[in-house]
N, C-alpha and C positions, 0 to 999 in steps of 0.2 A: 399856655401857648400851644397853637395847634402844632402838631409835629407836621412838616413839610413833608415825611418820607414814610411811608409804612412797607418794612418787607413782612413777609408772610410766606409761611409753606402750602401747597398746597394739599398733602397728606399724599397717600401710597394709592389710592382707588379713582374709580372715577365721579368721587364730590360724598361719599358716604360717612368717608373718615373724616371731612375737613368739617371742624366746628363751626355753631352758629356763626358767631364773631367774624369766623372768616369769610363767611357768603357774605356777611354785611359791607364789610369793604369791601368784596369782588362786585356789589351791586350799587357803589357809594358813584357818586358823579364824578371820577377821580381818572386820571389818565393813568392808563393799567399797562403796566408793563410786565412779560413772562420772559422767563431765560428760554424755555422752551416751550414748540405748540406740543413736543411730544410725550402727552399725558394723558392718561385716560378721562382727567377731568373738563379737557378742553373741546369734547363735546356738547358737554352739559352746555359750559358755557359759550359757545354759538347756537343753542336751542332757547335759553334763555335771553338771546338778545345782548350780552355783555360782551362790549368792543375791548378789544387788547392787541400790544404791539408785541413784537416778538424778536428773539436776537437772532434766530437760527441764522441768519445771514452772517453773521458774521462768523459762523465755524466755517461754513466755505470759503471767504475772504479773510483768513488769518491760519499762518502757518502751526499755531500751536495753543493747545489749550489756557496756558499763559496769557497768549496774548488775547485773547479772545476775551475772559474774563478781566483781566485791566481794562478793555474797551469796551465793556457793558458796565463794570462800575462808575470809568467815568461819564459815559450817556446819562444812564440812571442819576447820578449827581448833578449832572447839569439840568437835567428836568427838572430835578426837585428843588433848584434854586428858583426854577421859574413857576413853579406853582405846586399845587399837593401832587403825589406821586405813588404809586403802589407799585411794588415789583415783587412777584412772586414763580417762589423756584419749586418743583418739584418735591416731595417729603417733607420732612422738617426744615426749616430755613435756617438750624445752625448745626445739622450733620452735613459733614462734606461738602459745603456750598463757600468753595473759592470766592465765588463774588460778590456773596453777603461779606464775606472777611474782609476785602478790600472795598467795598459800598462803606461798612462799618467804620473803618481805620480812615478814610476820609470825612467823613461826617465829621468823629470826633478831633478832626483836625482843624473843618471848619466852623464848628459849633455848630453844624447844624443837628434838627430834634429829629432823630428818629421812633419808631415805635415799631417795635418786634411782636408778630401774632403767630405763634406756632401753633403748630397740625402733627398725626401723628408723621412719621416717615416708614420708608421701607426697613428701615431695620426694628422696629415695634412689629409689624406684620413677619418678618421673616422669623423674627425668636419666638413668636405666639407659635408660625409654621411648624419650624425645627423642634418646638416646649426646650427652650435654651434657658436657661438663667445665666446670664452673666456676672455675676457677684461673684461668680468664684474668676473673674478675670475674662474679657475679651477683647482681641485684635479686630481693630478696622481697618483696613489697607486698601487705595486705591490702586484700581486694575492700570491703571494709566500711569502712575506712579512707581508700580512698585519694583523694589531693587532684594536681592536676596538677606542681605542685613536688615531688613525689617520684617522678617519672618520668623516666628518664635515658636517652631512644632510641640513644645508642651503646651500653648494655650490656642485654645478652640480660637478660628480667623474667621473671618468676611470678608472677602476679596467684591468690592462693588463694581460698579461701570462694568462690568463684561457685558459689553453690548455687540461684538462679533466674534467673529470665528477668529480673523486675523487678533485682536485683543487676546482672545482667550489662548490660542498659541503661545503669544510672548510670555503672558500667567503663566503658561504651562511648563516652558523652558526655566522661567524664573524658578519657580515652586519646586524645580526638577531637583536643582542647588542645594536644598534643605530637606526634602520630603522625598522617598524611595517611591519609585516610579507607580507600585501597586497602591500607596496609599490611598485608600477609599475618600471621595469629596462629595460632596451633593451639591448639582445645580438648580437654584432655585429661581425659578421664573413667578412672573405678577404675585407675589406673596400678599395675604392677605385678601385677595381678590378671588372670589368661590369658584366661580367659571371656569376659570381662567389658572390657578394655580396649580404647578408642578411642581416637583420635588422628583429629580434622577438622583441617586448614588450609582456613579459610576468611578471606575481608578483612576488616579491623576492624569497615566498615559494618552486616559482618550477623551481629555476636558477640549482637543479644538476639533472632536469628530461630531461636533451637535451645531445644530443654527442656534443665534443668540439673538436678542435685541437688547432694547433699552430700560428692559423689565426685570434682566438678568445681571443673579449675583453666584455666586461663588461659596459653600460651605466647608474648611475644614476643620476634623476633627481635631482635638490634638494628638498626637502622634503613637502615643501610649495605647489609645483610643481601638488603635486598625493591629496589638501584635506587639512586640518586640519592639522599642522606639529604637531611632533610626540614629545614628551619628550624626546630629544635628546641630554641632557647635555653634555658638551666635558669630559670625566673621569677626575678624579684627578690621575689615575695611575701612569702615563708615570712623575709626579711630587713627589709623594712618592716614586717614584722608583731611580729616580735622587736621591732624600734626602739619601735613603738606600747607596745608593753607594758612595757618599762623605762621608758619618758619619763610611763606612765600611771599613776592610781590604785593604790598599791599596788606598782611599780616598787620602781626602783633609786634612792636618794636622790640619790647622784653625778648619772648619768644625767640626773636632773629640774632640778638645780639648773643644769647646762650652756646657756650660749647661744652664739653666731654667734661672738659675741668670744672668749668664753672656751676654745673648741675650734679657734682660728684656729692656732694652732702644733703642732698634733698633725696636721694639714693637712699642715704643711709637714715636722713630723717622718716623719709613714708616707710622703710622696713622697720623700723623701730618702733612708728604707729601703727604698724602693722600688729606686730606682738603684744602694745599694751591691749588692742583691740581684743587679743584673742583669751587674753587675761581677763581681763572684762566678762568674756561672756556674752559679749552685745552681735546678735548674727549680722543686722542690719549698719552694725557700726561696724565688721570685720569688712563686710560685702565693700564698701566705700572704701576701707585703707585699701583695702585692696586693690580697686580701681586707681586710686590714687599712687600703687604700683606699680602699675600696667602704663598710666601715662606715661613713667619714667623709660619703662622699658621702649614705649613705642617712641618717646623724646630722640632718646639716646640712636632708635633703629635711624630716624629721618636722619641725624646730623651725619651720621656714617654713611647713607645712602648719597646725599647732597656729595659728600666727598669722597663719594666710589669706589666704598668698602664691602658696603653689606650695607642688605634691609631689612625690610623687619619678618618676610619670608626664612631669608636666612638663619636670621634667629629662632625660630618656631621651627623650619628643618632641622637646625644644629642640633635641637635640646631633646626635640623625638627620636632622630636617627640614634641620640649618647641613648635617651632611657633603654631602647629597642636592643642596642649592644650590650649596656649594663645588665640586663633580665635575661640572660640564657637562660633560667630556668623558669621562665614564663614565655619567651618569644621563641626558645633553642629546643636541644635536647640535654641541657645542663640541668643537674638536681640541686636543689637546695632546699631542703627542709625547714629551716632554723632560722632567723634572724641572723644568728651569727654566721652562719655558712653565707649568707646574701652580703655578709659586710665584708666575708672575706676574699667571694667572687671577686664582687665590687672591685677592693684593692689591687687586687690582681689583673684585672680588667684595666683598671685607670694605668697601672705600671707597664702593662701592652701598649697600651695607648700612647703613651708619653716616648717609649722605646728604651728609656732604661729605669734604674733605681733615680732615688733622688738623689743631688749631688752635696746638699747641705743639710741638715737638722733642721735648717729651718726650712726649706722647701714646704711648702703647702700648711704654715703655721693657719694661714685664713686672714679672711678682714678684719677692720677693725669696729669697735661696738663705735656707740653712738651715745653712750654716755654724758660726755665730754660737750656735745652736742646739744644735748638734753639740758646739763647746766649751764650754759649760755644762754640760751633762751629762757631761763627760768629768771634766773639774771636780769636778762631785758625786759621783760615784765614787769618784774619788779620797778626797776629803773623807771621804769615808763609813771609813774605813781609819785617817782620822788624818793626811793629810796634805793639808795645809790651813794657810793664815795666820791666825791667831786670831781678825783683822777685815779689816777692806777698808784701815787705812792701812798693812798689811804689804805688800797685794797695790800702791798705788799707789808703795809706793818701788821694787817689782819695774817697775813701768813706768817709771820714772823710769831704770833701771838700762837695760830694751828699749832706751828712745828715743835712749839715749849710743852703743847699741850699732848702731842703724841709721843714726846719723849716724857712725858709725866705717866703716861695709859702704860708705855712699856716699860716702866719699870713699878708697876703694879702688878698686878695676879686678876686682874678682870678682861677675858679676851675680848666681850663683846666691846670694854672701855675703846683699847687698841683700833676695833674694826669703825665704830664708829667716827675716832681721831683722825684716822687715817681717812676718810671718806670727806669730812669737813677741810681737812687739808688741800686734798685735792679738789674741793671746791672752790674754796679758794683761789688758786693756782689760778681756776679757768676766771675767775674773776680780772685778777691782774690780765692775763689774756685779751681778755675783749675791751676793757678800760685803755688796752697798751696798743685797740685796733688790729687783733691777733685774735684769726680764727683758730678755737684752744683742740678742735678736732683735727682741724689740719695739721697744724704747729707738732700736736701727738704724733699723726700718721708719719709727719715726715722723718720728725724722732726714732721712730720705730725703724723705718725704712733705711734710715741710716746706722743703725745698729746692727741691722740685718748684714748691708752692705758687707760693713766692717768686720762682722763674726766671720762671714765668707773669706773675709782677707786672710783671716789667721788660721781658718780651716787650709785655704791654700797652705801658706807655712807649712803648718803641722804634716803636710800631705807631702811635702818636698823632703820631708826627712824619711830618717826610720824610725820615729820612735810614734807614740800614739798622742792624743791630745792632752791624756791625764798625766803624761810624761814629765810635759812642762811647769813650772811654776806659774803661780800668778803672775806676777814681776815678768817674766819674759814673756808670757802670754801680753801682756798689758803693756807693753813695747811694741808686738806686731798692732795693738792697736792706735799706738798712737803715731806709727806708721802708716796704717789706715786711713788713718785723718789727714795725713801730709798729702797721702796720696788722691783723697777727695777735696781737697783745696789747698794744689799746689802754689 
């Protein structure tokens, strides 16, 4: 079947670069459509006698590059329902051509056949210009597009479309965000075209103190490149912005219905995958847990922002401004030589901080693992296959069965018997747990928290006397706790 539509590039020059194949459609009986007359090749073709329509009209009659491109692709799709059609864009017809993408994505929706002829583009001519190999990595970035999160000052960029001075400003403001003002760039005009090609290195400062056109692109190095790299963090933007948008209007249901509680163990789950990752050894598999922690953090930043706590700024000042305090003998005039001299700043710093001593033993014992966690899910795997106890009084005879078995290990002479009994034991446990509909990490943390409560109660007591804690007996110690409990569920 003939294809109804052929896009095609026109290549970087004016008709030198573009292959046989392509003049042969540009000369075919064919209603020719160009996104623009302005190209060096659209001479040739009014010398040669070859009619073509052109869109330019419509960048003056549409408020934004957007719209402009929806309403050439749908033009060009409605031609090519009514007969064969040629539409050809400047350079390659699948770098940077919005309206090939949206031409494309209709086609395939209406089954219609199209047929792709590419040519080289301005970025083949500009890395021949520059002798660039990209293999070790390159940024493409539109001048029209571009926002400071997509700027990556370790790898070499191409900033395209700078076709004015006004353009080249906004670049220049942008670039400003990520790249120190002197960084060396090179602008490169008609690349690949002998006459006619330029190559300035000039510093970022004075990228909107030159004319530009529509031949002009943008060279940076990466960062390393021009000196000392520059403090160039990737933003967390483009990731609180995502969050805003799932937790918003029209979002992700999950996403919105999530709070503080209910996202607390996927906390403790991605840190935990965090560490097998690093046990591993896998950089590419740490890289991801670790993203996969940063969601949580940035999860956590929107739901507190939403209810006019803090955002996720606040959380990134909080944690710099503590390291900044913590390091007098990197940020101060404080010394520390040793490891251990830094731990015992440290303490001392955190107990400034707080404004007194701790008031209980267990103050600042820490979180809790994720163990507990770990066997559950190991659990439902399982389960998921068909092996599984029907309910939860299958899994408590297996504990019953553990517990015979760890009082058999300790009253042997094999430690590792013991550490293994005990570990199967408490497997089990979290079994009955999740059979009984009992999150067994929760169920623990609360345990825990409630023990803590209660030691607090009897630290009060003990502090109400005179005597000390080792004073007491068990038996009256184990009184104020069970006073404790009265007092936690009167």
């Amino acid at each position: 079947m003939r294809e109804a539509l052929c896009i095609m590039g026109l290549g970087y020059d004016d008709g030198g670069s573009l292959p046989e194949a392509g003049w042969e459609l540009l000369r075919q009986r064919r209603r020719l459509f160009l996104r623009t007359e302005r190209h060096p090749v659209v001479e040739r073709l009014r010398r040669e006698g070859i009619r073509f329509e052109t869109f330019d009209g419509f960048y003056e009659e549409e408020g934004d590059f957007a719209a402009v491109y929806r309403r050439i692709a749908g033009a060009v799709c409605r031609a090519a329902a009514t007969g064969p059609v040629v539409y050809a864009v400047p350079g390659h017809p699948l770098v940077a051509e919005e309206s090939v993408r949206l031409i494309l994505d209709q086609a395939a929706e209406t089954g219609m056949a199209v047929r792709v002829v590419t040519a080289p583009g301005f970025l083949d001519a500009l890395l021949t210009a520059l002798r660039l190999d990209p293999a070790g990595g390159l940024k493409l970035l539109d001048a029209c597009r571009l926002a400071p999160a997509d700027c990556d000052p370790a790898l070499p960029t191409v900033v395209m479309q700078v076709y004015s001075r006004l353009v080249a400003g906004e670049v220049k403001l942008t670039l400003l965000q990520r790249y120190p003002p002197g960084h060396r760039v090179f602008v490169v005009r008609a690349a690949g075209m002998p006459e006619e090609e330029n190559i300035a290195g000039i510093p970022l400062f004075e990228l909107d103190r030159r004319e530009y056109d529509h031949l002009c692109s943008v060279y940076l190095p990466p960062a390393a490149e021009n000196g000392p790299p520059a403090v160039c963090e990737y933003p967390a933007d483009r990731l609180v912005g995502i969050m805003a948008t799932l937790r918003g209007e029209g979002g992700c249901p999950w996403d919105r219905e999530m709070t503080h509680e209910s996202l607390a163990r996927y906390v403790l789950e991605e840190a935990y995958e965090v560490v097998e990752a690093i046990h591993q050894g896998v950089a590419h598999k740490l890289c991801e847990e670790l993203g996969d922690l940063l969601l949580q953090i940035a999860f956590h930043a929107r739901i507190a922002q939403e209810n006019g706590r803090f955002d996720f700024n606040d959380v990134v000042r909080g944690i710099c401004d503590k390291l900044v305090r913590r390091h007098p003998h990197v940020f101060g005039t404080a010394t520390a030589r040793t490891s251990a001299q830094v731990a015992v700043n440290w303490q001392e710093i955190k107990r400034r901080e707080k404004g007194s001593t701790p008031e209980s033993v267990m103050d600042g014992v820490g979180a809790p693992g994720a163990a507990l966690l770990r066997a559950a899910r190991v659990q439902a795997r399982a389960a998921q296959m068909g092996f599984d106890w029907p309910d939860y009084r299958g899994a408590l005879l297996k504990v019953g069965e553990e517990l015979a078995e760890v009082t058999g290990a300790l009253a042997g002479t094999d430690p590792n018997a013991v550490f293994r009994e005990v570990g199967d034991l408490l497997f089990a446990v979290v079994n009955v747990a999740r059979l009984a509909g009992v999150e067994a990490e929760e169920a623990a943390t609360a345990a825990i928290n409630r023990f803590i409560n209660r030691f607090k109660y009897i630290e009060q007591k003990v502090a109400a006397t005179s005597k000390t804690f080792h004073d007491f007996t068990l038996e009256q110690l184990d009184g104020w706790w069970e006073e404790a409990k009265k007092v936690e569920n009167p």
